[in-house]
C-alpha positions in Angstrom: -15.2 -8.5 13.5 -12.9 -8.3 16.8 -10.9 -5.6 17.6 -8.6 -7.8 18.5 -5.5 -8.9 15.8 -4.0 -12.3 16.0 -0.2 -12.5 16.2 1.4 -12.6 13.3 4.8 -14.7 12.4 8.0 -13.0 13.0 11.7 -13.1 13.4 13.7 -15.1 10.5 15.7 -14.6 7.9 14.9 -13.2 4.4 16.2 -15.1 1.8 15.9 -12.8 -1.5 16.3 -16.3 -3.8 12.6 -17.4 -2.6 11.7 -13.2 -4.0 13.6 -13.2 -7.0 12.0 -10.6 -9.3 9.1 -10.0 -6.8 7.8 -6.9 -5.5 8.3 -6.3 -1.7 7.0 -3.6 0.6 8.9 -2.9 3.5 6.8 -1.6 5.9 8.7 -0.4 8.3 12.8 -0.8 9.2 13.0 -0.8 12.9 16.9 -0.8 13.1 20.2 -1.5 10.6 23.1 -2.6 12.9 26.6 -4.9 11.9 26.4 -8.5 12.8 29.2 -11.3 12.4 28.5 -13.5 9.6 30.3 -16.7 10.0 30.3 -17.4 5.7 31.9 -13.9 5.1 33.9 -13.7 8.2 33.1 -10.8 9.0 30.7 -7.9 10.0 27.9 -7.8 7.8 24.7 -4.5 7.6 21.7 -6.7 8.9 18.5 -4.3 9.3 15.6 -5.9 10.9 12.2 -5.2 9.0 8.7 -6.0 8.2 8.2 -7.2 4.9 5.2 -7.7 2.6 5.8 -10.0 -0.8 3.1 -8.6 -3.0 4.2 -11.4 -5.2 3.8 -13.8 -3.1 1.7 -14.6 0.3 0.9 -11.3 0.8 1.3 -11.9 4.7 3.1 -9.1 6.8 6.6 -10.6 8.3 7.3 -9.0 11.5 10.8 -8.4 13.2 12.5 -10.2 9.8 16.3 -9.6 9.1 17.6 -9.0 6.1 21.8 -9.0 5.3 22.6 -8.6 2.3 24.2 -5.6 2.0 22.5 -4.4 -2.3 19.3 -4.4 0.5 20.1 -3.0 3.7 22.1 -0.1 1.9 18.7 1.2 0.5 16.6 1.6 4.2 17.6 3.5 6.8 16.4 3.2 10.6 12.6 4.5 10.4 12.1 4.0 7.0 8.6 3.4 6.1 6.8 2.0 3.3 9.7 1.5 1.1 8.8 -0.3 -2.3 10.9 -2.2 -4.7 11.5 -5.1 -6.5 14.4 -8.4 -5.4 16.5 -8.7 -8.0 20.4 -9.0 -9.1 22.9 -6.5 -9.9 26.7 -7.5 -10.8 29.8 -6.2 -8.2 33.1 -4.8 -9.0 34.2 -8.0 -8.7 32.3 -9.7 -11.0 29.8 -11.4 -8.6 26.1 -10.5 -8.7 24.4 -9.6 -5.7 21.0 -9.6 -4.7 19.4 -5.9 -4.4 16.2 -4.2 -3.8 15.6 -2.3 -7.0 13.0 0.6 -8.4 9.5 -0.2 -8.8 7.2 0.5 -12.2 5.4 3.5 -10.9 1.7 3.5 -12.1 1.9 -0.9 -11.6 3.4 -1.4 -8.7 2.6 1.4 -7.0 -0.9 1.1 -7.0 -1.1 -2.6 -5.9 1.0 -1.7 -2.9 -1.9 1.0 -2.0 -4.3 -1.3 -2.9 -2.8 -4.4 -0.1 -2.2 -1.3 2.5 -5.5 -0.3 2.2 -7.0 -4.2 2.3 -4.9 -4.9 5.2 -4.8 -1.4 7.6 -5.6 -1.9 11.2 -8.9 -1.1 12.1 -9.3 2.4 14.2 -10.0 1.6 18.2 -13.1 2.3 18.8 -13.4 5.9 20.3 -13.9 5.9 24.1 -17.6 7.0 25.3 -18.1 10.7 26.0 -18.0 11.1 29.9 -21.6 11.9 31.0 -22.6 14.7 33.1 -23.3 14.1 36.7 -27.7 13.5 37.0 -29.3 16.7 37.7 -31.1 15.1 40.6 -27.8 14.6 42.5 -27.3 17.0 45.4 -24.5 19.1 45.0 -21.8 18.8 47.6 -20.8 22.0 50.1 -17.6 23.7 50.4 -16.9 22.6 54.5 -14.3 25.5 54.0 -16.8 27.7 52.9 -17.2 30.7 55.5 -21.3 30.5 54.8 -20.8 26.5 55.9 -18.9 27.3 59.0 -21.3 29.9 60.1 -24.1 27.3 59.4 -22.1 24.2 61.4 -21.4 26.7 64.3 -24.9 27.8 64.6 -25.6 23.9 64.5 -23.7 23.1 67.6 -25.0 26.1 69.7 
């Protein structure tokens, strides 16, 4: 096996009607900032993440962006391994709105250790201990050394 990984797909959107009632694990939520949404009009939490569907694929989505806001308002910037399930919740208005709710601990739980485990990076390979210089090498004099100058000057006389 290489120690090399191939590049994975990233960037796009997540669109939580293709994850209805699936389990997701976010991985890792590199940053929530507000961006202008042209259907709402207005400045929207977007939080770019990577994303596991358990339910689905099971491929690792790097760099994705999420923006809708039942989502985004349950990461926070460094958030790691963050588990739940896409689903719907009603608003004050009446609405329903898509949100990332609680996962069944003991279920869901476990097959999210179970893909992180199946799909962890393998360790680099440790680098080789540096060797000792061979015994047979001459060591190298001091030319600083008063016992070297005393040598050299008796040399040259």
């Amino acid at each position: 096996m290489s120690m090399f990984s191939q590049p994975s797909g990233g960037g796009g959107f997540f669109k939580p009607a293709e994850h209805d009632g699936h389990l997701v694990l976010i991985t890792n939520c590199h940053k929530i900032e507000d961006r202008y949404d042209q259907f709402k009009g207005r400045d929207v939490p977007a939080a770019t993440v990577d994303v596991v569907d358990l339910d689905g694929d099971q491929a690792l989505r790097e760099g994705v962006l999420m923006t809708h806001g039942g989502l985004v308002n349950r990461l926070s910037v460094g958030a790691h391994m963050v588990l739940g399930r896409i689903g719907k919740a009603p608003t004050a208005s009446g609405f329903e709105a898509w949100v990332l709710g609680p996962f069944t601990e003991g279920a869901d739980d476990v097959r999210a250790e179970q893909w992180v485990t199946n799909h962890q990076k393998p360790a680099p390979a440790p680098a080789p201990a540096p060797q000792a210089p061979a015994a047979s090498a001459p060591a190298m004099a001091d030319p600083n050394d008063p016992a070297v100058q005393a040598l050299l000057k008796s040399l040259q006389q």
